[in-house]
N, C-alpha and C positions, 0 to 999 in steps of 0.2 A: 223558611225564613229564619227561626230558631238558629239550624243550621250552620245558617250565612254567617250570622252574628258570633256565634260561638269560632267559626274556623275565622273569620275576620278579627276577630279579639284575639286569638293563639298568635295569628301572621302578625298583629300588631307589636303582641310581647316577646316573638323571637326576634322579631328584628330589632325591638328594644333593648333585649339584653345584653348582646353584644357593646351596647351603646354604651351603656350601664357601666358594665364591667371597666370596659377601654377608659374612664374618664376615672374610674375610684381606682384602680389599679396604677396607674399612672401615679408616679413620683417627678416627674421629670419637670423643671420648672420651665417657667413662658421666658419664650424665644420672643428678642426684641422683632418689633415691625419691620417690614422693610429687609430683611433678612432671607437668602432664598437657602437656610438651614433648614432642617428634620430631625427629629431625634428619631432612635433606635433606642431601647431598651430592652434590657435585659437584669438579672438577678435573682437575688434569692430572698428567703423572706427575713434576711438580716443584715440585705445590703443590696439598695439598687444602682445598675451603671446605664447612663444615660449620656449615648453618645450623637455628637453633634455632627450629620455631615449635609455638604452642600449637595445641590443638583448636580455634579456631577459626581457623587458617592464616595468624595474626598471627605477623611474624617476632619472635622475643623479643631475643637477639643469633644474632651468627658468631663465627669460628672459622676461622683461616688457619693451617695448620698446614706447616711446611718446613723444611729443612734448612740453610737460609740465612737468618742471623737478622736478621727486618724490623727498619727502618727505627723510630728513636723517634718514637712521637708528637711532632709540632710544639706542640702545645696547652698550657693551663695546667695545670698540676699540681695534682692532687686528694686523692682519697682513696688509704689505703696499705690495702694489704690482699693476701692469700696466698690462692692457687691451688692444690690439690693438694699444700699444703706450701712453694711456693715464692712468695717473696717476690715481689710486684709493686706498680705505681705505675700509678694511671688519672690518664687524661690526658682535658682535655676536648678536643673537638672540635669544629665547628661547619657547617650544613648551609647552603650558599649560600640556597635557597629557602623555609628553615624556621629562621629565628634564635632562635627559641622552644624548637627541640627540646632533649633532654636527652640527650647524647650520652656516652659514653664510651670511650676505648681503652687498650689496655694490652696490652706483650710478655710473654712468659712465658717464661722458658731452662728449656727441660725437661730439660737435659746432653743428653750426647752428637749432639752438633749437631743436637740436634731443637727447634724454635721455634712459639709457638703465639700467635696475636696474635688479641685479643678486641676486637671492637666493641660496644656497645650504643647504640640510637635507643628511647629512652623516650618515651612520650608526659604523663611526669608525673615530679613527683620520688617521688610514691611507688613508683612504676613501675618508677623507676630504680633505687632504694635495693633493692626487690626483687629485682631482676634481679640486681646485685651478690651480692647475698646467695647465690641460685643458680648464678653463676659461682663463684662462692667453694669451691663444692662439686664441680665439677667433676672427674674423674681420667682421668689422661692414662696409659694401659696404657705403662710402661715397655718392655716386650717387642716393642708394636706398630709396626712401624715405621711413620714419618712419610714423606710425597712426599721422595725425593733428587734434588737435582740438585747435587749435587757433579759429577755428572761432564759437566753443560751449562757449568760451570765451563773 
């Protein structure tokens, strides 16, 4: 009975840690409701990228999240619009191979030197206007922390 207990408590904690892991390891902020997006994630442990794609495995945008606040877009200035509450400014961008595309990016200061910088590659302006709309909604877990490399500094 000992036994039981002991191999039923192990199968408890390996299926838990997975669990564990998958939820503190994650940067990626919450995807609005209603929304039939996924993130994907990937990075390093001085910068995570968390990209957004639909059921059909179309990327929608990303998502650079870091301690180190990137670089302004170079592009022209667009539309004004708020993140999670916080004020930002999309910038266009432009794709060497595709001058057609409907791009966007845009920094986000989430305080305490956490930084979140947003792209979009639309394939329409309705597309894009959507997308926007969905970044808009975005929340970035205050609590969570963001990749640090203050200390590759």
């Amino acid at each position: 009975m000992k036994a039981c207990l002991v191999s039923a408590a192990g199968l408890l904690l390996s299926l838990a840690a997975p669990l564990c892991a998958a939820q503190s390891v994650s940067g990626c902020p919450t995807l609005p409701t209603g929304t039939d997006l996924h993130w994907e994630q990937s990075g390093t442990s001085s910068l995570v990228i968390c990209k957004a794609f639909d059921a059909q495995g179309t990327q929608a945008f990303g998502v650079m999240l870091t301690s180190k606040e990137p670089d302004k877009p170079s592009g022209a200035r667009e539309e004004k619009g708020k993140i999670d509450g916080h004020k930002v400014r999309w910038y266009r961008s432009s794709i060497a191979n595709r001058p057609d595309a409907k791009t966007r990016m845009a920094v986000v200061d989430l305080d305490d030197d956490r930084y979140a910088q947003i792209w979009i590659d639309a394939p329409s302006d309705a597309a894009l206007e959507a997308t926007i709309a969905v970044t808009s909604s975005l929340q970035f877990d205050a609590n969570r922390p963001v990749a640090d490399n203050r200390s590759a500094n």
